[in-house]
Residue, then its C-alpha position, 0 to 999 in steps of 0.5 A: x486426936x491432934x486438934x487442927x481445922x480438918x479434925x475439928x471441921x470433922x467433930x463439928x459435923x459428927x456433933x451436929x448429926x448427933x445433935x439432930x439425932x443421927x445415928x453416930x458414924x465411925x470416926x477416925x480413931x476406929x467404930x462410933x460409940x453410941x453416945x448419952x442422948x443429952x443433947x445439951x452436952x453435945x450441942x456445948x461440944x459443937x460450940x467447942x468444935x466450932x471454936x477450935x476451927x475459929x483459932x486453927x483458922x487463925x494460925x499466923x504465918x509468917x514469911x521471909x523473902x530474900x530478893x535481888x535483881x533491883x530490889x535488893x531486900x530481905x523483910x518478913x511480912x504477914x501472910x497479906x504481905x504487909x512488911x514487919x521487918x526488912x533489911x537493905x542488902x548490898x545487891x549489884x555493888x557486891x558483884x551480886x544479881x541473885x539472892x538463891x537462899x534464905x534461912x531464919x535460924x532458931x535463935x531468930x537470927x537470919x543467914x544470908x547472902x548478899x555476893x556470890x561468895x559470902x554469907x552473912x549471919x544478921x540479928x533482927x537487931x540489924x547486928x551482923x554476928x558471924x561471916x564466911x567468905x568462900x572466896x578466900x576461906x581453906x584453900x579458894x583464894x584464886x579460884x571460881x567459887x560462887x554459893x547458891x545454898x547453905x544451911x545451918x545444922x543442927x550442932x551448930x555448924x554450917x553447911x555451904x555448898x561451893x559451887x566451881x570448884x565442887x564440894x559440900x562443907x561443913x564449917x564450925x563457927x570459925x570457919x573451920x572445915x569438919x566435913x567435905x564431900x565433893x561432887x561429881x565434875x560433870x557440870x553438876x558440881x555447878x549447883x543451885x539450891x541444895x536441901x536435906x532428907x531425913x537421912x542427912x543426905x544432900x539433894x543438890x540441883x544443878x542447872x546443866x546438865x539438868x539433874x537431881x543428885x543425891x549424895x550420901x556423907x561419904x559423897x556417894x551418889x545414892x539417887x538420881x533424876x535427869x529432868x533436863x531442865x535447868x533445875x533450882x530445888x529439890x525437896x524429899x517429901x514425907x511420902x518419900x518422894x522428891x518435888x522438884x521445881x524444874x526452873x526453865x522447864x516452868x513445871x513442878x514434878x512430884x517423882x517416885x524413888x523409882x522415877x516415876x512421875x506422879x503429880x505435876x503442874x507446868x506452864x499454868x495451874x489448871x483452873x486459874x490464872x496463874x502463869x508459871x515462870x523460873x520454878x524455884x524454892x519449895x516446902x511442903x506443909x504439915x498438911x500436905x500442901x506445897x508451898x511454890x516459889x514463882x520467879x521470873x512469872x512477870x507483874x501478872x503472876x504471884x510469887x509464891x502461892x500454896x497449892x493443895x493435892x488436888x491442885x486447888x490455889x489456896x493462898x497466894x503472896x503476889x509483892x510486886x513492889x516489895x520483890x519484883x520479878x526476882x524473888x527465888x527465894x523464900x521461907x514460909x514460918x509456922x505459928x510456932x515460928x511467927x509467934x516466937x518472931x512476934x515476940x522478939x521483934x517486939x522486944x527490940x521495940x521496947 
């Protein structure tokens, strides 16, 4: 069994009816054996469970925001948002209002961008190690380019999706094109954000006409979704179905492949005062849970917040000061990942 905070809440309420002298009850590895009745064992093994939910409890998280409109700001904080890092970035002198993605990459370097054009790869150390202008790269120069999305991929490449003039490229790390796709040219060629599905397959937002788009390696339309809403960001869930936050449409839709609505929040998250703005970045968690990017909600609002199937608010990132009322983008680092960025910046303190 995977040790993590539901399985051990589920032991530590198995052992204590053991423990009390309950008869035992299916588990979830199959039916209940009837156990030695030495209590002493099992009142250890409770102790134990207790002590795994205390550190399960405890997993650090980490988070990465990017925000402009202002505040012009890259940091990684605590959970509690108090800043371990950050990183002034050009903003409104760059011709840039909006930083519309953010990736921490496994080296512990950030991709970034801080113009509509340029994308920046930057050490925690504050060195810039590898950049890529779209506006005069393979053949843009004089035409309207700007990039909402990028990724790094796993060979090492990186994925930039132009938006103007219409493609997805893949790029080695001189700038070389090794793969293109283009886009349909029915305004969905003007894109926001852009994300994998297990697949490899691109699923790429565009704001007008309000659609969901998925496009295969060979830049075949394998799947779609009209919201009619000037969307942001489209995720493929492990059930197979695709969140989507809606921007303008203050809703986030959870949708079937057949397109059928099954899950969704608009306008408030019932039972809270939480006002939904500009739906932006999304990311689902190993638990099930959703991670929302709130933008453009007002001082009143949080930023970001984790909410549970049953649309219980269960954490909340609410940095006026440090982000204002643009952050639309974000990334939420595991224990794995805040440990090993622990480390790193702790190296650069030495």
């Amino acid at each position: 069994m995977r040790v993590n905070a539901r399985n051990c809440h589920w032991l530590s309420r198995s052992l204590q009816r053991l423990a009390d002298g309950e008869r035992p009850r299916s588990t979830p590895l199959g039916q209940a054996t009837n156990f030695p009745g030495v209590k002493a064992n099992l009142r250890f093994l409770l102790v134990l469970s207790l002590l795994l939910i205390a550190v399960a409890a405890k997993a650090e998280r980490l988070v990465l925001v990017s925000a402009s409109y202002g505040k012009n700001i890259i940091a990684i904080t605590d959970r509690d948002g108090d800043v371990i890092w950050s990183h002034k970035t050009a903003g409104p002198q760059q011709g840039h209002a909006g930083h519309h993605d953010v990736h921490l990459l496994p080296n512990g370097n950030i991709l970034y961008h801080d113009s509509w054009t340029k994308l920046t790869e930057l050490t925690l150390g504050k060195k810039v190690v590898w950049t890529y202008d779209s506006a005069s790269m393979n053949g843009n120069k004089g035409k309207r380019v700007d990039v909402h999305a990028f990724a790094r991929l796993k060979n090492g490449n990186t994925s930039i999706v132009e938006s103007g003039v219409g493609r997805i490229i893949e790029v080695d790390k001189n700038g070389k094109i090794v793969h293109e796709i283009p886009m349909k040219k029915d305004g969905r060629q003007h894109t926001r954000w852009v994300r994998f599905t297990p697949e490899g397959n691109h699923l790429v937002t565009s704001e007008n006409p309000g659609v969901v788009t998925e496009y295969n390696r060979k830049g075949e339309i394998v799947w779609e979704y009209l919201i009619n809403t000037r969307c942001y960001g489209a995720i493929r869930l492990k059930n197979g179905n695709t969140l989507i936050a809606s921007g303008s449409g203050h809703s986030v839709v959870e949708v079937t492949p057949d397109k059928k609505v099954v899950w969704e929040i608009k306008d408030k998250v019932s039972g809270t005062d939480i006002g939904l703005g500009w739906m932006t970045a999304l990311q689902e968690l190993k638990n099930g849970n959703f991670i929302i990017g709130n933008c453009h909600a007002g001082e009143a609002n949080p930023q970001i917040f984790e909410i549970t199937r049953d649309k219980k608010v269960v954490w909340e990132f609410d940095e006026w000061e440090l982000v204002g009322n643009g952050l639309a983008v974000w990334q939420i680092l595991n224990d794995k990942q805040s440990k090993r960025l622990r480390k790193k910046l702790a190296k650069l303190k030495k």
